[in-house]
Steps between C-alpha positions, in 0.01 A plus 500: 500500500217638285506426102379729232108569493440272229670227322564557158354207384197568690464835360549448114292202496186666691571843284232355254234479678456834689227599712186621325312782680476584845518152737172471644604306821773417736667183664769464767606189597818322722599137467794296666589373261502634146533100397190475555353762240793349270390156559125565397633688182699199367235329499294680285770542174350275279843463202851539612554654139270781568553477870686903395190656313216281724295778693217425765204641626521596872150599641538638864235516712373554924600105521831500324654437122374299266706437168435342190680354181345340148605366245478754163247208385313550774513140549713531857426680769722506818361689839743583820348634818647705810245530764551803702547277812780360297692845597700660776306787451194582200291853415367566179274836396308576195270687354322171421537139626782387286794621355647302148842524401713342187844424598815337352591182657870464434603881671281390782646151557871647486415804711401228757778262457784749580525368860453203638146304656586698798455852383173726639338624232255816480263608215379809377249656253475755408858642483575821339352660160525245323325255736737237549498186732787530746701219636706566818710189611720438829725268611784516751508859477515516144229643283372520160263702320293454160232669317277338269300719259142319425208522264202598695162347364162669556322167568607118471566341164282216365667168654434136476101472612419261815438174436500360862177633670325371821353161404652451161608102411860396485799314635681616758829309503718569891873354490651403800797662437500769286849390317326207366363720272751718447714178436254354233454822291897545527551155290301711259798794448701345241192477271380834495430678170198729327348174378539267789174356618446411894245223484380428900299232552272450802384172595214363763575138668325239325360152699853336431704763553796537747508668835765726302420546160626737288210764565696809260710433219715769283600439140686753282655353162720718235696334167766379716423460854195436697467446882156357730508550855209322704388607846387223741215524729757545729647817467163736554379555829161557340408409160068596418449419163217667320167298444576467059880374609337223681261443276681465222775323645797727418508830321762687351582881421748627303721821531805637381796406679653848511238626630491244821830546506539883517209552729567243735867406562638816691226526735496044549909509585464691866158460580381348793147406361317427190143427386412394145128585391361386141175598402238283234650767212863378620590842608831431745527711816835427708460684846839544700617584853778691452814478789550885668753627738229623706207363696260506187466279205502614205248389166519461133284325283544367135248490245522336155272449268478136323552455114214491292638319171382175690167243487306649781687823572295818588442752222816746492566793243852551402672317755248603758265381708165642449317518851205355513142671322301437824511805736697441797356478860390784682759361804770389279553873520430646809848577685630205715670471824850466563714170431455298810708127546712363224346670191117454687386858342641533194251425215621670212641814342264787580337650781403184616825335560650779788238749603707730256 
């Protein structure tokens, strides 16, 4: 059985964003399961509300797709990776190194929930005059067909800078099961508005403390609720505070809840590995190992930026943060290596997190 080329809703909600000019490069690529691809994409809508209009930049390159999602402050940032290795079969071609892409999130997500987790999936672009991205799905025989039309971009848009290089200070926080945090940023949901704070606390062991003291504490408060979740010792399989936390005693950052929330919930439900990293400005990066069908994990990391209407906050601009005057590191921006171990290469959002 063999469905129409192209779902409607696929078609009418792409239409807006034709191809612009001649595509400049070429990708092929087969996977065993299109629940993979799917899985990676839910994780990087960042409202439910806008989940229909959301799009996402999808840079594909020699070692695979990268995509990203922010916030229209700017103040979120959400990265997914596919390593080539992480397909049945990968070849890309261009006139130059990299290929960018806009697409729509919500035609892509339905064109690849029409089967099951079961269903082979193989991608395609370009496709046709208009340069479309073309889904072909199987499964038992049965297959489906979508096109996606996409806006292509000459270069890559301005995105959240990189505020973990090689050697910078922070906290690097390691749960020993990733639902632990998933569970203590879920006690959170109910609370979730525009003007919501997150307050996270981080705490060093004093000379009388316990063996398992509460090292991280959440607070959120609104006019008629308010909930506090604290995180013993415990629960992290490696907890490196950063040398001011320790110092100081305890240190907290604040952040809006919706954006913890939005950024950080999808990917935290199914993963099968999580990292926490804080730096001295209270920048939050949440790193996750993502669960595949195939042989490959798959990564996404969150970044959100911490509120600045608070004693001690770093110096933001409209909801913002404003990176840092000093100029960055001449290796805090030379390409990376791949991610190797739980998380062990990913540093950040940029060419040094992936070797992208």
């Amino acid at each position: 059985q063999r469905p129409a080329a192209a779902s409607p809703s696929a078609s009418s909600a792409g239409g807006a964003w034709a191809a612009r000019g001649p595509a400049v490069g070429s990708f092929e690529c087969r996977l065993d399961s299109a629940h993979d691809l799917a899985n990676l994409l839910s994780a990087l809508q960042l409202r439910e509300k806008d989940a229909k209009d959301q799009r996402v930049h999808c840079e594909a390159r020699a070692q695979g797709l990268k995509f990203i999602a922010q916030s229209g402050a700017k103040d979120v940032a959400v990265v997914g990776w596919m390593m080539a290795t992480s397909f049945k079969e990968y070849r890309f071609v261009g006139e130059h190194e990299d290929l960018h892409l806009r697409l729509p999130v919500a035609p892509l997500l339905h064109c690849l929930q029409i089967f099951s987790d079961r269903a082979g999936l193989s991608l395609r672009y370009p496709v046709g005059e208009a340069a479309e991205l073309h889904f072909t799905m199987e499964e038992d025989g049965a297959v489906s067909e979508c096109s996606i039309r996409t806006l292509v971009l000459e270069e890559a848009p301005a995105i959240f800078g990189s505020f973990f290089g090689p050697g910078d200070v922070m906290s690097v926080l390691r749960p020993v099961q990733p639902e632990f945090w998933h569970n203590a940023l879920m006690e959170f949901a109910e609370l979730d508005a525009p003007d919501a704070v997150l307050r996270l606390t981080l705490r060093a062991p004093g000379p009388c403390s316990e063996a398992n003291y509460p090292a991280v504490v959440l607070r959120s408060q609104t006019l008629t609720s308010d909930a506090e979740v604290e995180l013993p010792r415990s629960v992290f399989e490696d907890l490196e505070l950063a040398p001011s936390v320790v110092a100081a005693g305890e240190v907290t950052h604040h952040y809006p809840l919706t954006s913890i929330l939005a950024s950080c919930l999808r990917a935290s439900k199914d993963c099968k590995g999580v990292k926490i990293r804080i730096n001295v400005e209270g920048v939050m990066s949440c790193q996750f190992i993502l669960r595949s069908r195939g042989q490959k994990d798959l990564f996404c990391e969150a970044l959100i930026s911490p509120m600045a209407d608070f004693a001690g906050a770093p110096t933001m601009g409209a909801g913002r943060l404003v990176p840092p005057t000093a100029p960055a590191s001449t290796a805090a921006t030379q390409p990376g290596t791949m991610p190797g171990g739980p998380l062990g290469g990913l540093r950040g959002l940029g060419n040094e997190s992936t070797g992208f």
